[in-house]
N, C-alpha and C positions, 0 to 999 in steps of 0.2 A: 253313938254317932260314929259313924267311920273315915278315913281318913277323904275318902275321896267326896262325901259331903261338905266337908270343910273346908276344900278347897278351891283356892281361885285362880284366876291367871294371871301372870308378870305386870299386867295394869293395873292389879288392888294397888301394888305399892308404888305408883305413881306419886301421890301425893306427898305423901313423906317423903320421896327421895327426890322430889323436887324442891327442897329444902336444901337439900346438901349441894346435887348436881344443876348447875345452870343450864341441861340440856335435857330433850328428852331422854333421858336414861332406857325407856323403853325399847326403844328403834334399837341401843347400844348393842353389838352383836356379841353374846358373851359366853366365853369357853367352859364349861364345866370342868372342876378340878378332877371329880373324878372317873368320868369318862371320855372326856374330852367332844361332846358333843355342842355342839355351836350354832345359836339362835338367839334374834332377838330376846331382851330380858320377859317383853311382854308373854312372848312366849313359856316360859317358867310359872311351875305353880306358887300359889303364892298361900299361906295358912296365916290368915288377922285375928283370931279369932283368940289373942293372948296376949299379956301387957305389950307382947313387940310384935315383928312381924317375922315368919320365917320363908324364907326362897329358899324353894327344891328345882332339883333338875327334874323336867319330865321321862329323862329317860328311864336315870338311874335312882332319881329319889334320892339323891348325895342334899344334905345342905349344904347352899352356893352361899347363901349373903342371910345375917338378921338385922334387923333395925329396932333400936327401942329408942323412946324418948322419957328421960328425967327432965326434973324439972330446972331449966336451962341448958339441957345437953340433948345430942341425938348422937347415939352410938349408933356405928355403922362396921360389922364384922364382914368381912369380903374374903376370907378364907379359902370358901370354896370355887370362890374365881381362878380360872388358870391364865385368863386374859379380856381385858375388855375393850373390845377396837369401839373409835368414836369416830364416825365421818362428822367431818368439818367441812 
């Protein structure tokens, strides 16, 4: 299976991170750490297809964010965010 079968768009992890974030996180315009390139989250690939979820940059393939959830917890790694603007 190769990478790009497996993957999806910044809208698979809607749902989980509508748990954490009270907005749509999607729309959220967000910087890649390591390129610096900037677009909606929905925009970003997204790989579910593992106990968590991993976000990649479309450009560079850097991972930006993972989400996993234990039971009672939802870890949420934002590392490879350089920035995340939220219109209000």
């Amino acid at each position: 299976m190769t990478p790009e079968s497996r993957r999806l768009d910044g809208n698979a992890a809607a749902g989980r991170l509508s748990e954490v974030f009270v907005f749509d996180v999607t729309a959220a315009e967000t910087r890649c750490g390591g390129c610096g390139m900037t677009a909606p989250l929905g925009v970003y690939h997204v790989y579910a297809d593992a106990p968590g979820m991993v976000v990649r940059c479309p450009t560079c393939e850097a991972m930006v964010m993972r989400i996993a959830q234990t039971p009672g917890h939802t870890w949420l790694d934002m590392s490879g965010v350089a920035a995340l603007r939220i219109s209000t």
